[in-house]
N, C-alpha and C positions, 0 to 999 in steps of 0.2 A: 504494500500500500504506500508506495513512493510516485516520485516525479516517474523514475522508470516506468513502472508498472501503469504509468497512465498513459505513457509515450507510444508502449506497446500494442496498449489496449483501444488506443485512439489512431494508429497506425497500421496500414495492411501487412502482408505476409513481406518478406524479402522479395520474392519473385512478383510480386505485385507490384511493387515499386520500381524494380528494375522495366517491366512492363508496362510503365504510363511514366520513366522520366523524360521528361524536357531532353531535348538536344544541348541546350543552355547547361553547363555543369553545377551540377547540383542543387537545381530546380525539381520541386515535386508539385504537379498538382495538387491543388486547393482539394477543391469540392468532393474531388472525388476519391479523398485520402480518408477526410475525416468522419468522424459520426456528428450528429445532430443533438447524439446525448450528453455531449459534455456542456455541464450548467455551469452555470457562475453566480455567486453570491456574495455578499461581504459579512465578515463577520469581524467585530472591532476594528474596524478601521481597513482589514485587509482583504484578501482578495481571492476566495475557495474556490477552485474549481472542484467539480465533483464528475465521474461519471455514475452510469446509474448500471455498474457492478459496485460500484464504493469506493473507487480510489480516489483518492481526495490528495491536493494540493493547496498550498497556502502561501499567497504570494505577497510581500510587501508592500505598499504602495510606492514609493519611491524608486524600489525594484521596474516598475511599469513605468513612471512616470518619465525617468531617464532614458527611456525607450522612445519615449510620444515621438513622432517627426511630421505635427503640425508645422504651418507656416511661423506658430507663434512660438515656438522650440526651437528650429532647428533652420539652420540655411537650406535654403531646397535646393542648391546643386550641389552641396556637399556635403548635406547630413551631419554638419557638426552642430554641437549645441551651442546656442545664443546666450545661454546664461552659466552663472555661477554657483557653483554649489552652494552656496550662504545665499542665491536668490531665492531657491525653493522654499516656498509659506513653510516653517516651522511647524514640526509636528503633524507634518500632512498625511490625510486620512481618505481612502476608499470612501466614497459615497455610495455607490450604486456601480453594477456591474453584469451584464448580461453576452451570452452568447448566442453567435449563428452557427451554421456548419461551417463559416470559415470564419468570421472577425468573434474579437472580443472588445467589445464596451465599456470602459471603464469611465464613472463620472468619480470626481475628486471634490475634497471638501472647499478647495477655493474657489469652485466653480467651472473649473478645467476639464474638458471631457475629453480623452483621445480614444480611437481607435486601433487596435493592433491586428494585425494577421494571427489568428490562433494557431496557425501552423509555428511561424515565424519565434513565439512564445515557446511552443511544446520544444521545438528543437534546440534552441537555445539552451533551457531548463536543462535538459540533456546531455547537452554540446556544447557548455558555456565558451570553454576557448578556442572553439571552431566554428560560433556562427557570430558573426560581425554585424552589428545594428547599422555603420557610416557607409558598409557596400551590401550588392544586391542578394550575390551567393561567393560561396568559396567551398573549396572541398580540398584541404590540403592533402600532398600523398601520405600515404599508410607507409610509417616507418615499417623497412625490414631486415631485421637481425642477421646475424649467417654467422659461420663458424668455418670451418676447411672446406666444407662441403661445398664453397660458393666455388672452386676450383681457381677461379681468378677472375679479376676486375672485370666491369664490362669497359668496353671500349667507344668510339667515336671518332670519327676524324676531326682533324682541324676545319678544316673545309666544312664540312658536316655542320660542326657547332654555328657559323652562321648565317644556316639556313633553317627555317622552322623547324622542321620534323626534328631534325639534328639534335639544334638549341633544346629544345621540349624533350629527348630523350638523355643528352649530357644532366639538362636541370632535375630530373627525374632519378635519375641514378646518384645523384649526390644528397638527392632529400629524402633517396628511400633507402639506398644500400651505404650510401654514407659518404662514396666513391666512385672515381672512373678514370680512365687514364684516355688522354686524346690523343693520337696518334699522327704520323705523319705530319707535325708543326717545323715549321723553319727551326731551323738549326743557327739563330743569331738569338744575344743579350738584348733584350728588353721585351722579349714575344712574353716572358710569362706576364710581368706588369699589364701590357698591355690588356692579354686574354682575361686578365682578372677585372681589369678596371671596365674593358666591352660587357661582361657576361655579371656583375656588379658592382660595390664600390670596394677599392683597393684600402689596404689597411697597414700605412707607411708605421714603421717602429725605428727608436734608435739607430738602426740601422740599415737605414733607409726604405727606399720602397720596394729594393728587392737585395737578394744579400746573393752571396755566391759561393759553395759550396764546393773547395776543392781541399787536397792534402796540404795544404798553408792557409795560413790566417788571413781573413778576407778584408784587402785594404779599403778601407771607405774614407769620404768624405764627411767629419761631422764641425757642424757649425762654423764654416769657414776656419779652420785653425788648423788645415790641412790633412794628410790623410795619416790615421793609425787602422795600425793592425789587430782586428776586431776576434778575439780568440774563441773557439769554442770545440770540444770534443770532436764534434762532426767536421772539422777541417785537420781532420787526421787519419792514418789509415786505418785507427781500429776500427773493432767492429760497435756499435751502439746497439743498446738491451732498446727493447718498445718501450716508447716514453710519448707525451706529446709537446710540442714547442710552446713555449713561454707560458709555461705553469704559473712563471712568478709576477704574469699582470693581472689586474682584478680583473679588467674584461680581458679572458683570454683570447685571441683570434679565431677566429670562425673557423676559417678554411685555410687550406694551405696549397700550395700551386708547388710542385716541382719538376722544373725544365731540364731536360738532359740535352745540354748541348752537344759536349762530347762524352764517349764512352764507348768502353769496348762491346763488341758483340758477340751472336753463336752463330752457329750456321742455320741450328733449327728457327731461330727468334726468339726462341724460351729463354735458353740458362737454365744453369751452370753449365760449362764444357770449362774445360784446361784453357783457354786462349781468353776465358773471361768469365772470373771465378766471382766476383762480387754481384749480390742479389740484393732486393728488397722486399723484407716482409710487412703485413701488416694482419690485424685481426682487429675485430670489435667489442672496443670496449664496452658498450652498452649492452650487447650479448653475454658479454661474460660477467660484470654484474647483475645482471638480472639470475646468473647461474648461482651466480653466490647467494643471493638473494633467496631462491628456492633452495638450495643447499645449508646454510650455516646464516640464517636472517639476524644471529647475533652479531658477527663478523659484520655484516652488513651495515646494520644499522650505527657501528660503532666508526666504519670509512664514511657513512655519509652525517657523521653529529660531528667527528672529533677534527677541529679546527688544526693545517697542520702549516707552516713555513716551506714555501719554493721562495728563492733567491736567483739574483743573478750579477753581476758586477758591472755590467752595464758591457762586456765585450771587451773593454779596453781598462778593466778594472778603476775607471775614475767616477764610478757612482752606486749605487747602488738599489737595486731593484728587487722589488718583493710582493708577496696578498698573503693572506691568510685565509685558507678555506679549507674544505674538509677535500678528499681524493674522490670521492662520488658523489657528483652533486644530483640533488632533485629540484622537480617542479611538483607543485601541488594543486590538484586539481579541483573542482568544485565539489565534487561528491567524494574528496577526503583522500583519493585514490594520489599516490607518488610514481612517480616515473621518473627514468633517470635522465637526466639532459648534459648533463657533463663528467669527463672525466679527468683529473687532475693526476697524472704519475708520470713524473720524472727523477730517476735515482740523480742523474744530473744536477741536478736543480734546486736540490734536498730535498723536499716534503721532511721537514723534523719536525719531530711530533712533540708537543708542549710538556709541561710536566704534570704528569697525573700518578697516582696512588699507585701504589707496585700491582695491586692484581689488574686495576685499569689497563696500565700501562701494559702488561704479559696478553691480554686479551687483544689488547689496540696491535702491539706487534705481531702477535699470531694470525690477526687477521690481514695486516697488511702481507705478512710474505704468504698464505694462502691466495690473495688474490693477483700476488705479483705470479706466483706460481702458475695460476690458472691464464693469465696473460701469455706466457709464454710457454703453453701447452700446446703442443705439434698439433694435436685437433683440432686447434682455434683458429689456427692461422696462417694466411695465404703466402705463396712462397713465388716471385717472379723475379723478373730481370726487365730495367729499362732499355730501350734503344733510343741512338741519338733521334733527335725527335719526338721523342713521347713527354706527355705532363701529364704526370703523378699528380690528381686533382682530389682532397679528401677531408672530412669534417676533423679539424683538430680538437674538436670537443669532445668525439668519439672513437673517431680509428686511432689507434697507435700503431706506430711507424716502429722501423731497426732497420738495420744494416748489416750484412756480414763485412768481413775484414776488406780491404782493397787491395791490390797486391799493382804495387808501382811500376811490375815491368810488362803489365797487360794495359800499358799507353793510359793517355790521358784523361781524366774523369772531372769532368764539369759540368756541375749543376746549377743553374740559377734557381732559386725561391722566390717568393711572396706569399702575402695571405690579403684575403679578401672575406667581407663581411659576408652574413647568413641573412640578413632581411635583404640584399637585394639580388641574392638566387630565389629565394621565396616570392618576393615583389614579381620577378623576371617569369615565373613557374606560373604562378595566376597569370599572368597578361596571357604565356603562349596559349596555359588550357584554355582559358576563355576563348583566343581566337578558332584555338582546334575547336573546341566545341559547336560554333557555328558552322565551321565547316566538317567535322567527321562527327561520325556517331561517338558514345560514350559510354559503350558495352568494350568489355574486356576480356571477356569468353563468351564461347557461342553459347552458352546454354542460356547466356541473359537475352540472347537478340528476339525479337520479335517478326511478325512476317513483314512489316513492312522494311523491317534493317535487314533481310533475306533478299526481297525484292529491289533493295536497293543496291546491295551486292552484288545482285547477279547482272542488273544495268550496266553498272561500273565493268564486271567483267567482260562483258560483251562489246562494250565501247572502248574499253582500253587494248584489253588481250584478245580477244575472238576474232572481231571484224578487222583489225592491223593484222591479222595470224597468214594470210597469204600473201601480204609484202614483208611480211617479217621472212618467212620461209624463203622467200625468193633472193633474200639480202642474204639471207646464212648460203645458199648455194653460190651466188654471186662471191662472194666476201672469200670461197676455195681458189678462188683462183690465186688469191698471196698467197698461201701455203704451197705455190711451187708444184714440183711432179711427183713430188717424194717419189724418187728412183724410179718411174713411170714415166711414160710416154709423154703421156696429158694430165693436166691439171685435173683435181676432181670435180672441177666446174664444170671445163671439156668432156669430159667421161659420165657425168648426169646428161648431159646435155645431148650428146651423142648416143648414151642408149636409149634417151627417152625417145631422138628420134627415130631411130630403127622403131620403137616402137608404133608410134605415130606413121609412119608408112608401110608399119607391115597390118595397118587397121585396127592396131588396139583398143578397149575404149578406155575413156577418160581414168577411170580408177588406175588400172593399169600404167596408162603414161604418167600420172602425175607420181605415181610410186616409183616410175621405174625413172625419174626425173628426180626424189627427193631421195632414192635409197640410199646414196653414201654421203647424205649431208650432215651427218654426224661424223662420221670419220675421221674430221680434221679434229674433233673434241677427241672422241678413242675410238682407237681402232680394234678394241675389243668388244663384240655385242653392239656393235654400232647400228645392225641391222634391227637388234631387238629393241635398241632404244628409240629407234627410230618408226618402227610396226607399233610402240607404245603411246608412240605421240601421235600419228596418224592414225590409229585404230578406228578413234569416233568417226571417220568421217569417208572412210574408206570402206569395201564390198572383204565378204571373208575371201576370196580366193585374193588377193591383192594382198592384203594382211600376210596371209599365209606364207606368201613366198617372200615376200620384204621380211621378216620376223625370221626367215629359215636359208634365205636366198648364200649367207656366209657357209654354210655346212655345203650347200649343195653347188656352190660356186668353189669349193675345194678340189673336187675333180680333175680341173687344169691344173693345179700346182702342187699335191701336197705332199705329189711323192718327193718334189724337190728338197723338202726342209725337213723330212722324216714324222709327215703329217698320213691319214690314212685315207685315201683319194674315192674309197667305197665308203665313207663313213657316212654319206646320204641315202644308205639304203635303209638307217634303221627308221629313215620318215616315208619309204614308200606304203606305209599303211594308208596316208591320206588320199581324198579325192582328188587336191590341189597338187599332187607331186610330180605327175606329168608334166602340168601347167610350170611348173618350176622350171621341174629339166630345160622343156625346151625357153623359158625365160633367160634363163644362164647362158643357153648355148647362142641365142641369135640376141639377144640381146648386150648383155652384161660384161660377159668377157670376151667379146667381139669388140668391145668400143676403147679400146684406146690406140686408134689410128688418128695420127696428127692429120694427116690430108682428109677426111673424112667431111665431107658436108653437111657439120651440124647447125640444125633450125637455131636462131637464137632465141636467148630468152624472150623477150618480151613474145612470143611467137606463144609459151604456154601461159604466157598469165591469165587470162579468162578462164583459161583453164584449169588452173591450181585455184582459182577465186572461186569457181564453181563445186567444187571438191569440196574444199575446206568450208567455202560459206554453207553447207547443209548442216543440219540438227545436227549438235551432237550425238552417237549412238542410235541412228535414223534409219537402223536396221534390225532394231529391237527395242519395240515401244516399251518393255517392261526390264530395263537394263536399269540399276539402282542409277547408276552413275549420272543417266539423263539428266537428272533436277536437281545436281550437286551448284555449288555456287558456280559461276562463268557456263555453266554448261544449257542454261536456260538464259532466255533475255527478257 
């Protein structure tokens, strides 16, 4: 008998909801969510809603009133509020209060009556710090934890990032997985600042706005007085335990950028090999406290109360820098609920722990090296190699970093840094979803889509991939001809082209020519099963005896050569069971391995395009009305 319980009770099923939202993200229809039965009453001043199972809620008035976004509240295009907290009548009291199936009514004792969306209310109640009274909707992502299992970062090009889709999947992985690394960036000093400052706002420290990470101390510039040598572990070749950067400011930095200008590499792109032994791990710390958390909630509760000391010397030892806060921090939620939002650990840096009472104290340590422990437990934690080019993009609140050793005679290792804030990835994340939202749908598995997100799929595939499907085909046979003769006569441009026309003059029909036109246009992808991947993609739209021998035409086109390579030149007999094997035979013989004579008078292309458009443009599967495949998505229009 809570807020929940009337949230649920006044709300449809999951699948219902997914099934009537807005394109708009995170819009839910009104009218047709809620019931009619939820009343409203006042009682001392405040504000009952009831339904009529009994679940009753009790709302403050000033709770509603801060909410109101009449013209006499709030600026109308910016929904901020016009007055001051000491403006509100003293003591203000719920007058009267009534509901529809969507608004709630409230009149107030000074005379003030607003209207609120009862939706708008219930979800709030619920959702307090993910629904916003100054915008319209928002739907931040669903943090997601990981452990080894995540195998390794997701990725992004550089490129990628700014472009929508891109942008929107980079901001996506840093607000849900914590991390991503972008690939393929310029290999010059100053790309990380910049990518930081494009993508939100850059977060310049002592040390300027980006710092640079090699086996010697990184000279900078501070405050005109020229340059010192700015010292720190990581401009060394050991190895560094997982920690996170600058424990010892009160706001810690958000995010951290790391550019690999130089660096050595492998041959696979992974790492480790011999020619270049240095890695970088990372794991999640908010994973792994939430494990302690379930595991040992004593240990817990004592890293997120006990206030401890990071320190830093400013780099050139001429200041000194410090906070005091516990090593797990929380946020606390409306309905009492703690989550972790930050983590504080660097051996670096100190974390020393105050003085408390000896068993305190035995408890505070034992809890600290268990959760240092579980930090750099192999389960936890993901194991890669940078390349020049790639940036190391990841929440310094949550992920913790390390390094293995660097070994000086696997050439030069330079990394540039920075960090950038978290409200303007978050800022950046709203704008792209909202854009996507108007334009794509906002189902994330098929079981959410509805027939109209089916039927609009299948549009899209029909207009993008289906109807282009026979100038696309025509480009991929076209496109053989740079691939040369490979040790052949003709090109396998020439050699479609030339047995299609033997075909075409020896009165084939359509199915046939256009198969005996498209069979080796996979070949230059592999030359193994080229035929069957080819019978695979053609299948919908071709006659079974054409299928047949495009699908098998490799086996029985062996005949000519296979006593040369120590292949078995009768191994086509084990298909003489079919009705199409004749049909074969004689395909291979006049057609197939007939065609690579250079002087031969092949039709050129454009001669079958009506042809191949004829083909391909019929029904998918238009040879069997009851083939599941017919009314897959692209396969209907």
């Amino acid at each position: 008998r809570d807020w929940r319980s009337l949230l649920r009770w006044c709300l449809p099923s999951t699948s219902e909801i997914v099934a009537m939202r807005f394109s708009v993200i995170g819009m839910i229809p009104l009218a047709s969510t809620l019931s009619p039965s939820v009343t409203a009453s006042v009682r001392a001043g405040n504000v009952r809603l009831e339904t009529s199972g009994g679940v009753v809620v009790e709302i403050h008035p000033l709770w509603l009133r801060e909410r109101c976004l009449s013209d006499s509240s709030v600026d109308a295009s910016t929904r901020q509020p016009l007055h001051g907290f000491h403006e509100v009548v003293d003591g203000l009291l719920a007058s009267n209060a009534t509901t529809s199936a969507t608004e709630l009514v409230v009149g107030f004792s000074d005379g003030h009556s607003s209207s609120f969306p009862l939706q708008d209310i219930l979800q709030e109640w619920s959702g307090f710090e993910t629904t916003p009274v100054q915008s319209e909707q928002y739907e931040p992502p669903v943090v997601q934890t990981w452990n080894a299992s995540l195998r390794f970062p997701p990725e992004v090009t550089y490129e990628q990032v700014f472009q929508p889709a891109g942008r929107m999947k980079f901001l996506s992985s840093l607000l849900t997985i914590g991390m991503t690394v972008v690939t393929d960036a310029p290999t010059e000093a100053g790309v990380c600042s910049a990518l930081a400052s494009n993508v939100s706002t850059l977060r310049p420290t002592e040390w300027g706005s980006v710092f640079n990470v090699k086996t010697v101390p990184d000279a900078q510039v501070l405050d005109g007085t020229g340059k010192k040598a700015m010292k720190d572990l990581a401009y060394t070749p050991q190895a560094i335990g997982f920690h996170v950067d600058n424990p010892y400011r009160d706001q810690i930095p958000s995010f951290q950028l790391l550019h690999a200008i130089e660096h050595c590499t492998c041959p696979d792109g992974l790492g480790p090999c011999p020619t270049c032994s240095v890695v970088n791990y990372a794991v999640d710390g908010w994973y792994v406290a939430e494990k302690l958390r379930q595991e040992d909630p004593e240990a817990f509760e004592l890293l997120t109360t006990v206030p401890v000391r990071f320190e830093n010397n400013g780099g050139d030892g001429g200041t000194v820098i410090f906070a005091v806060k516990p090593m797990i921090e929380l946020a606390h939620g409306s309905g009492g609920e703690q989550r972790v939002v930050g983590i504080r650990l660097s051996p670096k840096s100190g974390g020393y722990a105050p003085p408390m009472p000896i068993e305190r104290a035995n408890k505070f340590y034992a809890a600290r090296r268990k959760f240092s422990e579980m930090i750099h437990d192999e389960k936890h934690r993901l194991t890669f190699q940078l390349r020049p080019g790639d940036i190391w993009v990841f929440d310094n609140q949550r992920v913790l970093h390390s390094r293995s050793v660097i070994d000086p005679t696997q050439g030069a290792r330079f990394l540039q840094g920075c960090y950038m804030n978290r409200d303007g990835l978050q800022a950046g994340h709203e704008r792209h979803a909202r854009a996507a939202a108007i334009a794509n749908p906002n189902w994330t598995s098929l079981a959410e889509t509805t027939p109209s997100h089916v039927e609009s799929m299948a549009s899209e595939y029909s207009r993008v991939v289906q109807q282009p499907l026979a100038e696309r085909l025509l480009a991929m046979l076209d496109s053989q001809e740079a691939t040369g003769t490979l040790g052949q006569p003709v090109t396998l441009r020439e050699h479609g082209l030339q047995a299609a026309t033997r075909a075409v003059r020896a009165g084939e029909d359509d199915d046939i020519v256009v198969m005996t036109l498209l069979h080796d246009v996979l070949e230059s992808t592999t030359a193994v099963n080229h035929g069957g991947m080819a019978a695979a993609m053609l299948e919908p739209f071709l006659g079974e005896k054409a299928t047949w021998i495009l699908r098998h035409h490799e086996v029985v086109q062996m005949y000519y050569y296979a006593h040369h390579n120590g292949g078995d030149p009768n191994a086509r007999e084990a298909l003489s069971s079919s009705e199409h094997y004749g049909a074969a035979l004689h395909w291979c013989e006049h057609y197939d391995q007939v065609a690579f004579d250079p002087a031969y008078p092949s039709l050129p292309l454009r001669y079958f395009r009506a042809m191949v458009h004829k083909v391909v443009g019929r029904p998918a599967y238009w040879w069997d009305a009851t083939h599941p495949l017919r009314t897959a998505s692209g396969a209907v229009a």
